[in-house]
LUMFIDREN-770344 format. One line per 2 residues: number of its first residue (from 1); for each residue x, y, z of N, C-alpha, C. Coordinates in pm, whole numbers. Example, Ala and Ser with C-alpha at 12.3 -4.5 7.8 and 13.67 -1.06 7.14 Angstrom:
2
1	1319 -569 780 1230 -450 780 1320 -330 780; 1285 -225 708 1367 -106 714 1290 3 787
# end
This chain:
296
1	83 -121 0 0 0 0 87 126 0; 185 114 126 293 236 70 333 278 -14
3	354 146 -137 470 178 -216 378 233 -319; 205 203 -350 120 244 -391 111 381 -408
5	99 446 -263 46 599 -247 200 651 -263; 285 613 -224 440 674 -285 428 721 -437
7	396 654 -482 374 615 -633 315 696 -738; 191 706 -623 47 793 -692 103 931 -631
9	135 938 -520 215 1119 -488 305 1182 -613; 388 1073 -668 492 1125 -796 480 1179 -850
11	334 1086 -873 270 1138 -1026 186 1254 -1007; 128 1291 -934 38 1382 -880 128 1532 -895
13	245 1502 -828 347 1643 -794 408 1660 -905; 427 1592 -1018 529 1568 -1122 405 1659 -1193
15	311 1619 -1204 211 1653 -1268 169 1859 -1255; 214 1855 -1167 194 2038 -1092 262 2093 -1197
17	258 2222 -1186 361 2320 -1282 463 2363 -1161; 606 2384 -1182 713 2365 -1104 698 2492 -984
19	572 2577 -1022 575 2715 -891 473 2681 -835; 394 2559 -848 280 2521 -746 350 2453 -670
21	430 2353 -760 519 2240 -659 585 2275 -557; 624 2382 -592 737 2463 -506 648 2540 -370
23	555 2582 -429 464 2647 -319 411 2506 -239; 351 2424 -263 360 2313 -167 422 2269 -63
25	576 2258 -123 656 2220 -58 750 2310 37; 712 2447 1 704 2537 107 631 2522 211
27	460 2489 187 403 2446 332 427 2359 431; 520 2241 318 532 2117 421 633 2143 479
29	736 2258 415 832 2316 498 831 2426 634; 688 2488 616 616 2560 748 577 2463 826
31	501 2323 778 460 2287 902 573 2157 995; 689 2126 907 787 2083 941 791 2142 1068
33	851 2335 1023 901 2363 1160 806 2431 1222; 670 2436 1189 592 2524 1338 528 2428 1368
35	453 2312 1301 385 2258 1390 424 2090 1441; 499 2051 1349 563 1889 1360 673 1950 1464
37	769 2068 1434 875 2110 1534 960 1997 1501; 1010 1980 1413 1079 1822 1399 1240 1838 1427
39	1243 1719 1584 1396 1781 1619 1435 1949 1629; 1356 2000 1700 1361 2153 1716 1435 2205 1800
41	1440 2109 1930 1490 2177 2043 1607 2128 2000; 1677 1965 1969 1822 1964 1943 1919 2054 1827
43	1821 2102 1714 1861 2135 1603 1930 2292 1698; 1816 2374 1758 1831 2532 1769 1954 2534 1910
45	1941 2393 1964 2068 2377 2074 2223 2363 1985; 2226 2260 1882 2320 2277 1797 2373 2385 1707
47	2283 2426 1701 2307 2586 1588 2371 2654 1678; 2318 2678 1838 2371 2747 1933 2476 2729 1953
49	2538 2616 1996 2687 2577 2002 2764 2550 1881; 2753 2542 1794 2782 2576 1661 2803 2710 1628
51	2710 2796 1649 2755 2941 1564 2702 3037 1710; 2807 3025 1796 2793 3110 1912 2769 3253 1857
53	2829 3297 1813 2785 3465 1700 2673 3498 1683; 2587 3372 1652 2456 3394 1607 2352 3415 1739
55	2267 3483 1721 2170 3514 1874 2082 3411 1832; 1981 3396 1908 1867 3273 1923 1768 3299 1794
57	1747 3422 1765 1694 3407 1686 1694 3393 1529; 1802 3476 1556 1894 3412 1382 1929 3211 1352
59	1934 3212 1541 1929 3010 1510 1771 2962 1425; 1687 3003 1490 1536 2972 1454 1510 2989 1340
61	1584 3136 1271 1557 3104 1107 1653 3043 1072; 1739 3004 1105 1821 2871 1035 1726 2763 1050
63	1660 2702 1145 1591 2578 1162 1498 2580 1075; 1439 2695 1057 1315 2726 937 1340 2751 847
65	1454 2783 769 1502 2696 650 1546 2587 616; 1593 2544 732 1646 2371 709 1490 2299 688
67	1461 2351 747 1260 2278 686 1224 2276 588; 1235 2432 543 1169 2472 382 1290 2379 283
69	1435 2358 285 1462 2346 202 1476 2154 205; 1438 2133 335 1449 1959 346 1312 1936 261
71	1270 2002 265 1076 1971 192 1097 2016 71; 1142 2109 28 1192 2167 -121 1259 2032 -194
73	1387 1951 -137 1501 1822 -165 1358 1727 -208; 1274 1713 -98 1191 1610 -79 1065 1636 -222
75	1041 1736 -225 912 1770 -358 1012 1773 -492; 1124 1801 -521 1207 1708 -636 1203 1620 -670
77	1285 1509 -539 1307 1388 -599 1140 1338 -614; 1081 1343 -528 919 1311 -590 917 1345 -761
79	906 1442 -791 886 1536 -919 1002 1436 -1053; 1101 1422 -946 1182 1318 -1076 1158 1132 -1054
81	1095 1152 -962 1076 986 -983 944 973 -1037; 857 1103 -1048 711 1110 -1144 728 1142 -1263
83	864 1145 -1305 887 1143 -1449 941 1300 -1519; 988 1346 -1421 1025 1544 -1452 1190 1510 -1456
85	1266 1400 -1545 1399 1392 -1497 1451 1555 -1576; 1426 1591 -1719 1500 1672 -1812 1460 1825 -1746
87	1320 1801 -1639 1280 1920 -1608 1421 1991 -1504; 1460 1885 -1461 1509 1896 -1299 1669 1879 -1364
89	1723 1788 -1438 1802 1835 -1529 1859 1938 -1549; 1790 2035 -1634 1799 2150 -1688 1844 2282 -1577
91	1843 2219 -1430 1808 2371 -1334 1954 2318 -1271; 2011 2240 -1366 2143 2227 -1291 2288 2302 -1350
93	2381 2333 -1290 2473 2393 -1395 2625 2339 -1281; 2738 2316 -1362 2843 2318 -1271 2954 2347 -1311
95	3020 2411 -1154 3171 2512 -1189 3302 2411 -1119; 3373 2433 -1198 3517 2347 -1146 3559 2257 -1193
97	3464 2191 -1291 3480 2038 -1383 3619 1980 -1403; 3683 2088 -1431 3802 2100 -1489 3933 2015 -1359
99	3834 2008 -1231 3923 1968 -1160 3901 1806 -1142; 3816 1804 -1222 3800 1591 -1257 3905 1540 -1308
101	3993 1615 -1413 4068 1523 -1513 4206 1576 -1425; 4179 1668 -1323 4296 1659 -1249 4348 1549 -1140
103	4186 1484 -1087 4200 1426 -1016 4208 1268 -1052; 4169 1243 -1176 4202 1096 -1251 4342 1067 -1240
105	4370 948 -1221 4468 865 -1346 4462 771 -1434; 4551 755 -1484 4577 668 -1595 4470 528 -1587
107	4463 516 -1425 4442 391 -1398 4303 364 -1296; 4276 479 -1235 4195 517 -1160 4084 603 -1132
109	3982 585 -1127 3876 730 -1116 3932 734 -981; 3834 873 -966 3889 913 -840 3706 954 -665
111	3793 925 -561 3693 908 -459 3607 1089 -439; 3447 1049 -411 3406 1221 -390 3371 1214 -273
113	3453 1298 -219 3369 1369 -88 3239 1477 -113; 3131 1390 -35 3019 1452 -53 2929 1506 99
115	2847 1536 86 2812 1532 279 2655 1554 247; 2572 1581 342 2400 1577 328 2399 1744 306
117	2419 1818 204 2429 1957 159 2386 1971 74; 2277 2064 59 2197 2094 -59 2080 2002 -86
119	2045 1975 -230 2002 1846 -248 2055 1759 -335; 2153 1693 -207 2206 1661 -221 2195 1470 -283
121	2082 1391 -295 2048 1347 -328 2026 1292 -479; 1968 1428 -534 1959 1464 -674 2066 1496 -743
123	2171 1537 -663 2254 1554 -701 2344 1468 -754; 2342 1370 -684 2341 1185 -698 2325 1129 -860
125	2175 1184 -871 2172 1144 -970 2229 1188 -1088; 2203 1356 -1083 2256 1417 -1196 2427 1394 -1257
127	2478 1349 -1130 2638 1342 -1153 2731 1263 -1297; 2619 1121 -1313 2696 1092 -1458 2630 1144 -1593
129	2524 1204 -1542 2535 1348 -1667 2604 1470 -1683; 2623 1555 -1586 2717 1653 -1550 2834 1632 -1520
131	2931 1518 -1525 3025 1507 -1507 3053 1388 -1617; 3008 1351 -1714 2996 1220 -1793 3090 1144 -1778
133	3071 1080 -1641 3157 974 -1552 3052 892 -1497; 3086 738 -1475 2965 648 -1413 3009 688 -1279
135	2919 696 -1189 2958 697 -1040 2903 595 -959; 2991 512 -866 2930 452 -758 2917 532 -575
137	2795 485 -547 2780 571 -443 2786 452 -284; 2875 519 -193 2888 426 -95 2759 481 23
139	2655 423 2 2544 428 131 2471 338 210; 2465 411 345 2382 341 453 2237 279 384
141	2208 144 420 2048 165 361 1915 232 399; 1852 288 385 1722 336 449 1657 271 538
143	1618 313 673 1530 246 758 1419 167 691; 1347 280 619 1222 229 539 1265 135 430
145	1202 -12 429 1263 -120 330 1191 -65 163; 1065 7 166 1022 63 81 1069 153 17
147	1109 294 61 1180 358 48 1280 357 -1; 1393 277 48 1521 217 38 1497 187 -85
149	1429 67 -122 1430 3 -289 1374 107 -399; 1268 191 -410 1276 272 -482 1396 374 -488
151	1411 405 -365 1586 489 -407 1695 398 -485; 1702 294 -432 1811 200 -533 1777 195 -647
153	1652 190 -685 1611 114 -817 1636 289 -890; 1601 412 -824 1629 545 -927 1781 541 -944
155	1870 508 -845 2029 497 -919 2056 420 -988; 2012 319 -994 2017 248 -1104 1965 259 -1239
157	1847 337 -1254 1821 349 -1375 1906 520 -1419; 1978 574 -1358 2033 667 -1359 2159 655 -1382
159	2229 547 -1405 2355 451 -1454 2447 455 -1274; 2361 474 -1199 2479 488 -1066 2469 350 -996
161	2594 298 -965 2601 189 -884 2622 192 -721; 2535 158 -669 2499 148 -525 2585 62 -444
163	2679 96 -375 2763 34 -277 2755 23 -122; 2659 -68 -68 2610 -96 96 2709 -34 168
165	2719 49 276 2805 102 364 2848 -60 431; 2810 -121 479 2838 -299 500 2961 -312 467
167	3098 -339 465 3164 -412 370 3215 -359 215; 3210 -214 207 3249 -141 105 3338 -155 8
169	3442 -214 117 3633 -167 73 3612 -256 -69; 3585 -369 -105 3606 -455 -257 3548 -388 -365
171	3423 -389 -329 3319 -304 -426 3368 -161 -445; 3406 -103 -356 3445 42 -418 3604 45 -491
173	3721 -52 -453 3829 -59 -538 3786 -121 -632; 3699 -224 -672 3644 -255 -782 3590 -126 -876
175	3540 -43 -836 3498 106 -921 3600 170 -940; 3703 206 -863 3785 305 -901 3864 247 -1008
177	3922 111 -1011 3971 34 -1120 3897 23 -1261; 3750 82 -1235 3679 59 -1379 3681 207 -1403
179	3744 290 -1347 3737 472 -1378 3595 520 -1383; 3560 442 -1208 3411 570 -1161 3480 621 -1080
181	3436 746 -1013 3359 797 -940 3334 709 -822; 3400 760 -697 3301 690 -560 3305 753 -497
183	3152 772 -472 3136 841 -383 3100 822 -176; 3130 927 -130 3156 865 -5 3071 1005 105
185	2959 1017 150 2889 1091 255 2968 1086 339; 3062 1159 405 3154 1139 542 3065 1251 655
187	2965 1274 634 2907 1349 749 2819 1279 833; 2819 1138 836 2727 1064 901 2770 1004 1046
189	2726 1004 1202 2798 931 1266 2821 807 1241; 2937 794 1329 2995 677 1311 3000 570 1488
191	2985 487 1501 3023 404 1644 3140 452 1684; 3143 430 1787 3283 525 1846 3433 410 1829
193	3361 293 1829 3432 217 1773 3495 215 1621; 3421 220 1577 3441 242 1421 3471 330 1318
195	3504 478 1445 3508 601 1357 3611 651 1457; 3727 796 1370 3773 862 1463 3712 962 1469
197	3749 1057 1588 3703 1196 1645 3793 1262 1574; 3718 1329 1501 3804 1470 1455 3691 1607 1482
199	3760 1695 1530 3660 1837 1527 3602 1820 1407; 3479 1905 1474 3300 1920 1365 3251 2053 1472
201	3278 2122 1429 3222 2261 1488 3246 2254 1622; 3374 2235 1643 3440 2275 1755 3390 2185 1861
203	3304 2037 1856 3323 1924 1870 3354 1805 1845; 3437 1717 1889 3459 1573 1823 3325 1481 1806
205	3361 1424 1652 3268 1396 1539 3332 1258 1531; 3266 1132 1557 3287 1031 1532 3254 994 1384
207	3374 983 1299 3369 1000 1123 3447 866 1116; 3413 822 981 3431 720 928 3624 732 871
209	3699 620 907 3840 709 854 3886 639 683; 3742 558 638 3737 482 508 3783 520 421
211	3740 657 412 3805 786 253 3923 747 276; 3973 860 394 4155 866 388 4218 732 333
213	4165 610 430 4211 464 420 4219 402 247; 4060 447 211 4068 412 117 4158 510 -34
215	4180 650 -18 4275 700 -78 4454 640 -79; 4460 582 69 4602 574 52 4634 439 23
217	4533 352 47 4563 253 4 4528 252 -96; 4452 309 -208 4506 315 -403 4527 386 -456
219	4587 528 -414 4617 607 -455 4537 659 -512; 4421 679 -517 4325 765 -609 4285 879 -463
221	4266 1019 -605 4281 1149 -541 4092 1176 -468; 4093 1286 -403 3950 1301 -279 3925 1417 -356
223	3801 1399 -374 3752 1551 -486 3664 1559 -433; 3649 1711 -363 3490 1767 -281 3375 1794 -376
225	3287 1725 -371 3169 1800 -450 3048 1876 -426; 2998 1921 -393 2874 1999 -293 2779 2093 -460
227	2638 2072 -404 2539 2095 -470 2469 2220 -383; 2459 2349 -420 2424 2455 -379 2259 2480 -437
229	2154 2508 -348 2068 2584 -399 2048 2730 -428; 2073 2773 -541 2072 2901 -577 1932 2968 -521
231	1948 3106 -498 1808 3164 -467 1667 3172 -556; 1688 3180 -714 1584 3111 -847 1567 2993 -787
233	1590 2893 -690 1577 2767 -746 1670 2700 -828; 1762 2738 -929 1830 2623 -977 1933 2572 -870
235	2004 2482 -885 2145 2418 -856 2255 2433 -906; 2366 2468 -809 2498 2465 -879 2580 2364 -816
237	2667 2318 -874 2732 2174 -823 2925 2247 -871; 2968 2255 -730 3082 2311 -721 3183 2184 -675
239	3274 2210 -772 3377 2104 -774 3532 2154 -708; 3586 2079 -585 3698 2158 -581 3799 2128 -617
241	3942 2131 -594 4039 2116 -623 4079 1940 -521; 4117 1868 -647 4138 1718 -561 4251 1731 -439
243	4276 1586 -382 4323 1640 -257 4408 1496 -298; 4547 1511 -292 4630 1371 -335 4600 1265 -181
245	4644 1169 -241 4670 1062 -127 4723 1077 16; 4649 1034 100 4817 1070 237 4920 953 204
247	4980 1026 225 5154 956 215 5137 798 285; 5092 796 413 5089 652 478 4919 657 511
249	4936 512 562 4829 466 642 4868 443 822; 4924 501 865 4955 499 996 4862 628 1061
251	4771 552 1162 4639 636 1227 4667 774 1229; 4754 837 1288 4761 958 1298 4711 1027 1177
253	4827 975 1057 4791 1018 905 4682 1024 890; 4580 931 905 4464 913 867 4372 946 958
255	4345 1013 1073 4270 1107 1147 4335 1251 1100; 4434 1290 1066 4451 1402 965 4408 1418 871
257	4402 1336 825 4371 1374 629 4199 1364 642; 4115 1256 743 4020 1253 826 3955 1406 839
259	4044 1498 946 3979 1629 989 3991 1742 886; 4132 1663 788 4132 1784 670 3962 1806 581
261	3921 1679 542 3782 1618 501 3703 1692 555; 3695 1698 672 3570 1730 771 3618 1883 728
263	3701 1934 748 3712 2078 771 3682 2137 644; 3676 2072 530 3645 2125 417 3471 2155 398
265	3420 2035 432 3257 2019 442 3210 2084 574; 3303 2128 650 3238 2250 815 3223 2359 696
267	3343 2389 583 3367 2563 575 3239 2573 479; 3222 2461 420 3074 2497 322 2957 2489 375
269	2905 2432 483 2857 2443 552 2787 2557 647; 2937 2649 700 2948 2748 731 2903 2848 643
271	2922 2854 523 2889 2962 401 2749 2944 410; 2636 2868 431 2532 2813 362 2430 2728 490
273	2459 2763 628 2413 2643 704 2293 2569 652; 2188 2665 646 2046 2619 618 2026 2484 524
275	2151 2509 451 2182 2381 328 2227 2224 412; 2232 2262 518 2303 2121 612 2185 2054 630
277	2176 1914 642 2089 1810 703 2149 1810 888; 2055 1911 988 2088 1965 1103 2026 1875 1201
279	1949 1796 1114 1836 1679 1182 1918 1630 1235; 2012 1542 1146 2135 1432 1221 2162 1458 1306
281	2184 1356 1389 2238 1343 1506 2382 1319 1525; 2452 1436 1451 2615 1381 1432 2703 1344 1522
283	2681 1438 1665 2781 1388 1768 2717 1298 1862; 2660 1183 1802 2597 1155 1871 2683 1018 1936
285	2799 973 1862 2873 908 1966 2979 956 1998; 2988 980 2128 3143 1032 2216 3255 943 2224
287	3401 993 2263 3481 975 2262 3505 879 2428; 3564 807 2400 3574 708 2574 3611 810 2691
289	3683 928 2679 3718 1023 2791 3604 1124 2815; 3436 1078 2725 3394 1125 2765 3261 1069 2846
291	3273 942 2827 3212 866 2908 3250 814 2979; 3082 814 3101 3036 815 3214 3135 700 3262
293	3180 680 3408 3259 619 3456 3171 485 3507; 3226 387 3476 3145 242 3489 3179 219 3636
295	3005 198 3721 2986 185 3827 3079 11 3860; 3127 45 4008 3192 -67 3989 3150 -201 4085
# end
């Protein structure tokens, strides 16, 4: 039945003219944050300790754009899985390209640092058109088992190959050896086990240290990519300058090259907050010196 009314919504919104759609998804972006309040109190506590500069109320319209524009991400991909791909297409444009064939070799595509910025999703898709490179994407699966498979099944018909966060490391040196594109979300927590702490807005961020790991162990270069919503509505997809290999794989190296990552996706971030997915719960696992002392 879900996957039904999922289905019939597509087509319904696909069906709108793109300034009704948009006005829609503005409401669901008002009632996100006035009346659902979704994650309100942690979001406007994080903004707070995050951008001490900012007074309380400049936090609140950050939270109320992270609404409008999470519902804006959300009335797209609807709109392109109802069949608006050339519409949604077309509102895209990108600067820096030029730093792809810097970051190739001979032998290798090269890894993208990406993070939950913009819409960033769509962005997903648009990538082996705007960059006419196949890309594989390394992700968590969706809670929702419904959900989840229609998102797989749109990268796939979008030429992108889907790589389970599970067990990555084969499947993604398998891509870089066929000269894709892999891509890698490093803004997601991580188990405290499984991730290092590197500063994230002037707290430690349990991050995945896979990129670095996986850069130095094949030498393929880290290319930032981030998808901006322009104020019209279109998208711009800014490419930066690649980032070579670290020299070793010895931890230190690789919680460096780790916070270099992070510090790149804080500063865009910083330019643009409202564009962040603020929902997450990023610090949400601590470091052992900061946990509670085991009763004995």
């Amino acid at each position: 039945m879900f996957l039904g009314l999922l289905q019939m919504l597509s087509k319904v919104v696909a069906a709108l003219p793109k300034r009704g759609a948009e006005a829609i998804a503005r409401h669901w972006g008002w009632l996100l944050a006035h009346v659902i309040r979704l994650r309100r109190r942690y979001v406007l506590a994080t903004l707070a300790r995050s951008f001490p500069e900012k007074s309380a109320a400049e936090c609140r319209a950050i939270y109320n754009e992270v609404c409008r524009q999470q519902a804006l991400n959300a009335m797209e991909l609807l709109r392109y899985a109802g069949g608006r791909q050339a519409e949604l297409a077309a509102q895209f444009e990108a600067v820096g390209l030029e730093n792809l064939a810097r970051a190739q070799t001979a032998e290798l595509g090269a890894l993208v640092l990406m993070g939950h910025f913009g819409n960033y999703a769509l962005l997903a898709l648009q990538v082996p058109r705007l960059f006419n490179l196949p890309l594989a994407i390394v992700a968590k699966p969706l809670r929702n088992a419904t959900l989840n498979d229609q998102w797989w099944e749109l990268m796939r018909k979008a030429g992108i190959t889907g790589i389970p966060a599970r067990n990555a490391y084969r499947a993604s040196v398998r891509a870089l050896k066929e000269k894709k594109l892999v891509g890698f979300m490093l803004d997601q927590n991580r188990p405290a086990t499984q991730g290092v702490f590197v500063d994230f807005f002037g707290k430690p961020a349990a991050t995945t240290p896979g990129l670095a790991l996986m850069s130095a162990q094949t030498g393929a270069a880290v290319l930032p990519a981030f998808v901006h919503r322009l104020p019209d509505g279109r998208h711009r997809v800014v490419v930066h300058e690649p980032i070579a290999p670290p020299p070793d794989r010895r931890p230190e190296t690789i919680r460096e090259y780790t916070a270099r990552y992070t510090r790149i996706l804080e500063d865009e971030i910083r330019r643009e907050p409202a564009q962040w997915l603020w929902w997450h719960k990023r610090w949400k696992s601590r470091p052992p010196a900061e946990q509670p002392p085991v009763a004995p």
